[in-house]
Biotite code that builds the C-alpha atoms (Angstrom):
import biotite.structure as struc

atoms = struc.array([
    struc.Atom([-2.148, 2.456, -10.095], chain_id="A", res_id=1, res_name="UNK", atom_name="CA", element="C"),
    struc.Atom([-4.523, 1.532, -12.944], chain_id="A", res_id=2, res_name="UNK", atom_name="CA", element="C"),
    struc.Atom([-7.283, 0.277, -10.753], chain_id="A", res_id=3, res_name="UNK", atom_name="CA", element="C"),
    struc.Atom([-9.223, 2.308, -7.966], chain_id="A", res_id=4, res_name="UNK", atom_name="CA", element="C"),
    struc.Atom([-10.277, 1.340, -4.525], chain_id="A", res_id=5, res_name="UNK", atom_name="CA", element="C"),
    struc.Atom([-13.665, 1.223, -5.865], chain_id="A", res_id=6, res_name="UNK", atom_name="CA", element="C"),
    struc.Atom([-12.461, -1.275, -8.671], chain_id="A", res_id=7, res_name="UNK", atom_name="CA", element="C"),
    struc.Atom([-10.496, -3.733, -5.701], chain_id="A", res_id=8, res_name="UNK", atom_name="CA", element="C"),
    struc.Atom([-13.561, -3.469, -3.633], chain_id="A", res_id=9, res_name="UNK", atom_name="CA", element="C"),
    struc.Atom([-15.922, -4.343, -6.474], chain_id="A", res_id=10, res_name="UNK", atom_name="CA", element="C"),
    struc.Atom([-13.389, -7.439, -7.577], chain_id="A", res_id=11, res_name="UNK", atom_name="CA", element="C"),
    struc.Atom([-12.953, -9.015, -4.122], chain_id="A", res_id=12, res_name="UNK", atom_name="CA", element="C"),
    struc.Atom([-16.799, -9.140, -3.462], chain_id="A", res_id=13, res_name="UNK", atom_name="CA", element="C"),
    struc.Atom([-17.212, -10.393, -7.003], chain_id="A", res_id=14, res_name="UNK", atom_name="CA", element="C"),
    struc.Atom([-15.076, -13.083, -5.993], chain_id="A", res_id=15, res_name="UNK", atom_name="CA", element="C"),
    struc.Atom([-16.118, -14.041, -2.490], chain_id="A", res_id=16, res_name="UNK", atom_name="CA", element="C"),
    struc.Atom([-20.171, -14.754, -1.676], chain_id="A", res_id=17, res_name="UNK", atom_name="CA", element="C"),
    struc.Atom([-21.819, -12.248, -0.148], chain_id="A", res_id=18, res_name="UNK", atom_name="CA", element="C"),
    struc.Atom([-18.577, -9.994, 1.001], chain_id="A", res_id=19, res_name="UNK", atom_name="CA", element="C"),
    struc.Atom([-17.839, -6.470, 1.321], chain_id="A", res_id=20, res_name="UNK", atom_name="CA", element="C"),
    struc.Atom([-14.902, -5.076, 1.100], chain_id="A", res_id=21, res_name="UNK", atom_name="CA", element="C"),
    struc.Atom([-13.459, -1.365, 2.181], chain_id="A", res_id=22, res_name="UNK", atom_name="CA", element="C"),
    struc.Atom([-10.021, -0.386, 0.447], chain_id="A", res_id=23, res_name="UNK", atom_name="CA", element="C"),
    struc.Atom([-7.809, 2.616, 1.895], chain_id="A", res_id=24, res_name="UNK", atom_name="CA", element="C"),
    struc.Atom([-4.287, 3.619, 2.192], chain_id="A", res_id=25, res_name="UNK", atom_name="CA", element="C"),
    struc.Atom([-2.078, 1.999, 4.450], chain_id="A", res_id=26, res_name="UNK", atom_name="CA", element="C"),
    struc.Atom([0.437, 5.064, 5.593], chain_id="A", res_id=27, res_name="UNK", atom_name="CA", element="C"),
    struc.Atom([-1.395, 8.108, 3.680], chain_id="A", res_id=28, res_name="UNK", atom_name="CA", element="C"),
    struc.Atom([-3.101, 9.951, 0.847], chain_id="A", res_id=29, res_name="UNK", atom_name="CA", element="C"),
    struc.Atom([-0.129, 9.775, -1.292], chain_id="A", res_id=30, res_name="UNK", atom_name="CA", element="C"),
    struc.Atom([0.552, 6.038, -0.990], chain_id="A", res_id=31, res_name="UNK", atom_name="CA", element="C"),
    struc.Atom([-1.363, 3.991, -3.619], chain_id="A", res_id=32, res_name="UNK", atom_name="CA", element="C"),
    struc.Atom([1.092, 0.922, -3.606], chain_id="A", res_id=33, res_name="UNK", atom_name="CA", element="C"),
    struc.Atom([0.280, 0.259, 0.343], chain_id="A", res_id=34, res_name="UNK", atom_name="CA", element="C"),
    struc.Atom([-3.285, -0.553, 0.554], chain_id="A", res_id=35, res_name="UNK", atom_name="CA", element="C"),
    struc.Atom([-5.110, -1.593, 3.572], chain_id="A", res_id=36, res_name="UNK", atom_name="CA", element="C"),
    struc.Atom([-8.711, -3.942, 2.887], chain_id="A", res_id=37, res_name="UNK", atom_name="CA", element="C"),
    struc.Atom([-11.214, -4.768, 5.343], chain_id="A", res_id=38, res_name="UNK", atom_name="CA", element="C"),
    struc.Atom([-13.410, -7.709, 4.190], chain_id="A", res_id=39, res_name="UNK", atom_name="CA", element="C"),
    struc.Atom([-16.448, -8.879, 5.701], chain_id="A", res_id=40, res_name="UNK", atom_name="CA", element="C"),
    struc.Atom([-18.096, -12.856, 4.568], chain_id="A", res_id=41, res_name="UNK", atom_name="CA", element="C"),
    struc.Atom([-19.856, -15.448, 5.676], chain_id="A", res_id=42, res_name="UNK", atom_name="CA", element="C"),
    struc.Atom([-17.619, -16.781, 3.698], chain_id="A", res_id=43, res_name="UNK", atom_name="CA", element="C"),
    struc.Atom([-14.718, -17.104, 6.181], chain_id="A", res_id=44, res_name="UNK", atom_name="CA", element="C"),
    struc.Atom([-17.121, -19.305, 8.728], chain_id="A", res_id=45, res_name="UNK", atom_name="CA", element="C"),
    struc.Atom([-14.959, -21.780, 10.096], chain_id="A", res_id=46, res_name="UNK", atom_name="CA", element="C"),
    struc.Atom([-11.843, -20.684, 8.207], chain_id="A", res_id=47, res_name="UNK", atom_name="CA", element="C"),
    struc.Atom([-8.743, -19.848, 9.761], chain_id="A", res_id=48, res_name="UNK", atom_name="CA", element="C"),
    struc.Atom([-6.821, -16.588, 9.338], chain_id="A", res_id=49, res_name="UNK", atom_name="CA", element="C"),
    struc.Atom([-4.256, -17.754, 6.422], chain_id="A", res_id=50, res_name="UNK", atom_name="CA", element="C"),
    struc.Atom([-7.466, -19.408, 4.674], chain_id="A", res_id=51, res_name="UNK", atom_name="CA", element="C"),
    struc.Atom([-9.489, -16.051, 4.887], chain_id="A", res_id=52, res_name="UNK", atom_name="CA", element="C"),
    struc.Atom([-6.439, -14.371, 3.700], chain_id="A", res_id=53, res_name="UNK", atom_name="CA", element="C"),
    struc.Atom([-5.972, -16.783, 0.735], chain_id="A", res_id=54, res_name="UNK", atom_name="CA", element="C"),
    struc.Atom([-9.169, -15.945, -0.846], chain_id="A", res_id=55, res_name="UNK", atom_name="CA", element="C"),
    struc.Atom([-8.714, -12.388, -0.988], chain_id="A", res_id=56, res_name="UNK", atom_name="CA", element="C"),
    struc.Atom([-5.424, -13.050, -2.667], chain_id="A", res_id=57, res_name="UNK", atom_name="CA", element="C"),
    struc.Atom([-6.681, -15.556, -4.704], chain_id="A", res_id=58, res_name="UNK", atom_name="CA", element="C"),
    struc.Atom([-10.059, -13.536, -5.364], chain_id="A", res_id=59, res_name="UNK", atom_name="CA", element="C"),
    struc.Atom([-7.478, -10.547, -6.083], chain_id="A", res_id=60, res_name="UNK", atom_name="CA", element="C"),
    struc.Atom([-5.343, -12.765, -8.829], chain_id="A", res_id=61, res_name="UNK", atom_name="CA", element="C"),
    struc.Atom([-2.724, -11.328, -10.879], chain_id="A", res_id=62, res_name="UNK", atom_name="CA", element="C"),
    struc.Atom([-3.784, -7.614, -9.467], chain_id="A", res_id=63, res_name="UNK", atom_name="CA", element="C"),
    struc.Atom([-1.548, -8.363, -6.590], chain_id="A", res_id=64, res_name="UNK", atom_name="CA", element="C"),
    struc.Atom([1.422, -8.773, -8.481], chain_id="A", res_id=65, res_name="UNK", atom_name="CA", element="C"),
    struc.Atom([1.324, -6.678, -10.902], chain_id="A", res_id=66, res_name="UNK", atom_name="CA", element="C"),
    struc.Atom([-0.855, -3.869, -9.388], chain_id="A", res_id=67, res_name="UNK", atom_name="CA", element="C"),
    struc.Atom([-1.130, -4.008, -5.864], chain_id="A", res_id=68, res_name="UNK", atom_name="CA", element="C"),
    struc.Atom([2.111, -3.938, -4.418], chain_id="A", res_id=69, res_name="UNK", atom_name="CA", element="C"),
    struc.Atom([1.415, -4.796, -0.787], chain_id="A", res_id=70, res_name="UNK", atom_name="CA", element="C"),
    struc.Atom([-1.605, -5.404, 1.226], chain_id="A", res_id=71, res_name="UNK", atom_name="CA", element="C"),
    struc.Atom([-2.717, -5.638, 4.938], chain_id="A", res_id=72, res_name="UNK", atom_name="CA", element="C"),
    struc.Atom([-5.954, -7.343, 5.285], chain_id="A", res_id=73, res_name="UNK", atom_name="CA", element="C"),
    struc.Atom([-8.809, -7.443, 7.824], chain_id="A", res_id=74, res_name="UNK", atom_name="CA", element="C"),
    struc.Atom([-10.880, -10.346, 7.739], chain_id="A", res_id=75, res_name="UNK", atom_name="CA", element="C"),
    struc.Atom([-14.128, -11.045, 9.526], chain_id="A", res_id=76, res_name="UNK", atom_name="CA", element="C"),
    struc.Atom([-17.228, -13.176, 9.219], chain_id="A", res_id=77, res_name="UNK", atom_name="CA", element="C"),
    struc.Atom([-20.444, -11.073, 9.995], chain_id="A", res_id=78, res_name="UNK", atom_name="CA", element="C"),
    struc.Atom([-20.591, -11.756, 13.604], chain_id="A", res_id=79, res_name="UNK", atom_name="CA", element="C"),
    struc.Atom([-16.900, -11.003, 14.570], chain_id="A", res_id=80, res_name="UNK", atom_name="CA", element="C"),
    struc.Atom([-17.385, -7.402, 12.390], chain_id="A", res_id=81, res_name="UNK", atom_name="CA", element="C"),
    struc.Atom([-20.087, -6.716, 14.739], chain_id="A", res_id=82, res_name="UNK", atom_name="CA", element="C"),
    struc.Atom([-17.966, -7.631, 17.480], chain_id="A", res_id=83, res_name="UNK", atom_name="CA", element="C"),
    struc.Atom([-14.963, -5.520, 16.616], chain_id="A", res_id=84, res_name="UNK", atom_name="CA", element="C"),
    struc.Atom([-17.072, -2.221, 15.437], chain_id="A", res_id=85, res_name="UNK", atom_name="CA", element="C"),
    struc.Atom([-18.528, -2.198, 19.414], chain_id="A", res_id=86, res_name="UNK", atom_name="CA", element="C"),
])
């Protein structure tokens, strides 16, 4: 894989006001085609689930087809982060 977590991370919250974004591997240190994102926005206020989802794939682009191979995302606004880290 050409791009690094760092590089996903730095794209989706490029993409999507005021997010941030935590890659990692989905089933283990030697797996860089099943990736795992956690993304936090006010953004996804009053959005549900498959609309959250869509802008991280859309913020993501042609990355996810040629690049990232498969990805299970987290989505949260702010408030339901705080929520889920207690």
């Amino acid at each position: 894989m050409d791009l690094t977590f760092a590089d996903i991370e730095a794209i989706i919250e490029d993409e999507i006001p005021d997010a941030e974004a935590t890659i990692s591997r989905m089933r283990g240190e030697h797996d860089d085609d099943h990736l795992a994102a956690t993304v936090v926005s006010p953004a996804f206020e009053g959005k549900r689930l498959v609309q959250q989802h869509q802008l991280v794939y859309d913020a993501l682009d042609e990355h996810m087809t040629e690049e990232i191979h498969a990805l299970e995302l987290s989505t949260y606004t702010p408030e339901e982060y705080e929520e889920h880290a207690q």
